[in-house]
Every structure is written in structure tokens, then in C-alpha cells.
C-alpha positions in Angstrom: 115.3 103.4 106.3 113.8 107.1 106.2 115.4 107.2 109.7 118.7 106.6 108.3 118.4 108.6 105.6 117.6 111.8 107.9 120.4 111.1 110.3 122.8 110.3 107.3 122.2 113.6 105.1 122.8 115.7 108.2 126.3 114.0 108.4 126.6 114.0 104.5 125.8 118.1 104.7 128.2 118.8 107.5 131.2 116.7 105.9 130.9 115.9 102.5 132.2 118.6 99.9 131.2 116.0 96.7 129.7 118.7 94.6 132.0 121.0 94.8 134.8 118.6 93.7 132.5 117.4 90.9 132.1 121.1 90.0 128.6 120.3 89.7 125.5 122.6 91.0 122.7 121.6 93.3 119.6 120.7 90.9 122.3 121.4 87.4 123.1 117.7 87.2 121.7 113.6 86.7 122.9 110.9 88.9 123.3 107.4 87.5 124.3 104.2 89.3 124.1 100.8 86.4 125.5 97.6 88.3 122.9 95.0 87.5 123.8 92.3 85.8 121.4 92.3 83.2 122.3 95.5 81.7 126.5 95.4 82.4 126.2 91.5 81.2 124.5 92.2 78.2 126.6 94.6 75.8 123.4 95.6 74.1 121.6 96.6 76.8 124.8 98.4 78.1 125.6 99.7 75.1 121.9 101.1 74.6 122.2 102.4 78.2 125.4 104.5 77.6 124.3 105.7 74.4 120.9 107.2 76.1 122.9 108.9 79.2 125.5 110.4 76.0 122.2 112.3 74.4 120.8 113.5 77.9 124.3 114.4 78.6 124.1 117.1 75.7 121.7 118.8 77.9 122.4 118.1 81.5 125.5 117.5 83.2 125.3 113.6 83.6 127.4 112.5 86.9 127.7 108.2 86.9 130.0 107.1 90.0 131.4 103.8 88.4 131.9 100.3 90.6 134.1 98.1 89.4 131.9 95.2 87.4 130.3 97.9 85.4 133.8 99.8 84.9 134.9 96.2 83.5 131.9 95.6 80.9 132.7 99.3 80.1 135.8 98.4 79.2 134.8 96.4 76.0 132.6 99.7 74.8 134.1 102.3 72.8 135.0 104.9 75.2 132.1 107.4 76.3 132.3 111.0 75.0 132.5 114.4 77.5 128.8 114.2 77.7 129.2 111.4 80.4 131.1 112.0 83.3 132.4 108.3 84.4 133.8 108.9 88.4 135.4 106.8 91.0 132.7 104.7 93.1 131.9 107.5 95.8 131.1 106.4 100.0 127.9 106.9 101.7 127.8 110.6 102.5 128.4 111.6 99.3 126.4 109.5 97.4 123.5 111.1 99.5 125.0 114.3 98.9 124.8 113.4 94.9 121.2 112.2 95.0 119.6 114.7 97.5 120.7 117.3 95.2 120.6 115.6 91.3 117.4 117.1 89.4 117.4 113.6 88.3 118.5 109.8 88.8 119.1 107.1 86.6 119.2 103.8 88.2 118.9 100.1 88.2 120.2 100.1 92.2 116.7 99.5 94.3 118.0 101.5 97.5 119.2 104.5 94.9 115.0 104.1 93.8 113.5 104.7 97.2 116.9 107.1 98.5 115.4 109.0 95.4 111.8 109.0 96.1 113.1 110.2 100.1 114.8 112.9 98.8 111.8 113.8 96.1 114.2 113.5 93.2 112.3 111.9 90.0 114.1 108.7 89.6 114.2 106.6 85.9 114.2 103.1 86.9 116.6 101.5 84.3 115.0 97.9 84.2 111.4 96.6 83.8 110.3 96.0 87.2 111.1 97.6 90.5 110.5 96.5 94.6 109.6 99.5 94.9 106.2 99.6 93.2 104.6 102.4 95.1 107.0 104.9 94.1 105.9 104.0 90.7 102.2 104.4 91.6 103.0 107.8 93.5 104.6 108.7 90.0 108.0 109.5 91.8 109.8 106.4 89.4 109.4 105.5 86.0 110.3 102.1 84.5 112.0 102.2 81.0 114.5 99.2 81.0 117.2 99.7 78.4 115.7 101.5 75.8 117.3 104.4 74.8 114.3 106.1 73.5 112.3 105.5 76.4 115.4 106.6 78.8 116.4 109.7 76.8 112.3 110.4 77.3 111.8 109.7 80.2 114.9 111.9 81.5 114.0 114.6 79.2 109.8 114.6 80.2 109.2 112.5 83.0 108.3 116.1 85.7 106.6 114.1 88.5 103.7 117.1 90.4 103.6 117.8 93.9 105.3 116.0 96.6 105.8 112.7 97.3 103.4 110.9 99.8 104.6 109.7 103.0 104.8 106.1 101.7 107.8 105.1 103.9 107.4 107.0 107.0 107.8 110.6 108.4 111.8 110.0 109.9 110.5 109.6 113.6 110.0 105.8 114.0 113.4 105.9 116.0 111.5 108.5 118.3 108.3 106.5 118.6 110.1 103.0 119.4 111.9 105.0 122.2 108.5 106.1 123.3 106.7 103.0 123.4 109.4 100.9 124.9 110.1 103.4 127.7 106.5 103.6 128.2 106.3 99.2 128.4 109.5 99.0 129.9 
């Protein structure tokens, strides 16, 4: 996957111009993604969720591309305020584009976890258990579920130190494969 990633934000730099429509500055903004069923089935969770991302939003430009079964349990919320800027689902490039450069992501997606741990952005993990338990360890990724305390904490405190270790590679197993089959072949 670090592979991809690499090849992916070259693309994503050369053709995607997602910040600038967002009018959004590189490190001035917080990425969510909420699709899970658990928190867009359950109003409270949602609504607890939502509530959270309003109060960060007071500080931080909050930037939350919206698919379509989380747009729907939206629908039965009161409307969100300005603090929450609610966007169009976004493609690949640019959803890159918005993690590589968010100074923070809020998530319940696993891939947005590790794309976020990739790119060294601290991720808030908006459930109570991830796949992606290392990145926890490597305190990169903080749990918090749906607690709106804990999230508006978390995205307020959670600073992780130094860089992330290379838990999923260094972006040249492409380069190695080639090697070794060339070399067998």
C-alpha cells in the first residue's frame, strides 16, 4: 500500500487543485471521513460526532467530504453550523491531496487510518478499536469512539513526537520485487 500511496501523491500533486477550491491552506485545516455504520446508524453517536467536529470547528477549519449513507443519516440532524464544512464525496487524488496536507484527521475509514499514519498526519480514530493497532502503539492514532469530549480532546491535544516508524515499509517493495524476480527469473 506505501507503494501506492508514493506513486499516487505524485499524480495527486501534479493534477489535483483540491485545496485551492476548498480555499483551505496546507496544515490550516482537519479532514474527516464518518461512513461506518455504527456511528451514521446510531443518531446518538452521529449526533455526538457532529456536535464534537462543530466545537473543533471553532478553531480549525474542519473539511468532511460527505458519501452518500452518511449525507442521508445527516439528513434527520438539525443542519450543521459554518464551523463544519460538509463537501461533495471527493476522488482518489484529491482525497490524498486533503490528507497529506490536513494538520489533522478524523476518521472511522481504516485505509484513511494508515493513509494518515503514511503521510505523518495525527489521525483520531472515531471508533473503539482499529486494524491498524500499530499506529496506535507508534502513537500516530488515537481511539476515542463517539465521545464528544474525548474527540474535541483528542483533536485539540493529541501532538504525536517525532516521526512515524517505518511500520509499513519504505515505498520500494515495487523496486525490490523487480529485483528479485529479474534476478530468479
Amino acid at each position: 500500500m506505501y507503494d501506492a500511496v508514493l506513486y499516487n501523491i505524485f499524480l495527486a500533486e501534479e493534477r489535483s487543485d483540491v485545496l485551492t477550491r476548498l480555499g483551505v491552506e496546507p496544515g490550516g485545516y482537519a479532514l474527516v471521513t464518518a461512513h461506518r455504520p455504527r456511528n451514521t446508524d446510531d443518531p446518538a453517536r452521529l449526533r455526538a460526532i457532529i456536535a464534537a467536529l462543530e466545537e473543533i470547528g471553532r478553531d480549525l477549519p474542519v473539511v468532511f467530504p460527505v458519501l452518500p449513507r452518511t449525507r442521508h443519516a445527516l439528513a434527520n440532524l438539525p443542519p450543521a453550523t459554518h464551523n463544519l464544512r460538509l463537501i461533495e464525496p471527493v476522488g482518489y487524488l484529491d482525497m490524498l491531496m486533503l490528507e497529506k496536507h490536513a494538520c489533522l484527521i478524523l476518521t472511522d475509514s481504516g485505509g484513511v487510518q494508515k493513509e494518515a499514519y503514511l503521510f505523518a498526519v495525527p489521525c483520531v480514530t472515531l471508533r473503539e478499536e482499529t486494524e491498524w493497532v500499530e499506529t496506535v502503539q507508534a502513537g500516530w492514532n488515537v481511539l476515542v469512539g463517539a465521545d464528544r469530549e474525548a474527540i474535541v480532546r483528542a483533536a485539540r491535544e493529541f501532538r504525536p513526537v517525532g516521526s512515524p516508524p517505518p511500520l509499513f515499509g519504505d515505498g520500494h517493495a515495487s523496486e525490490r520485487i523487480v529485483e528479485i524476480i529479474t534476478a530468479h527469473g
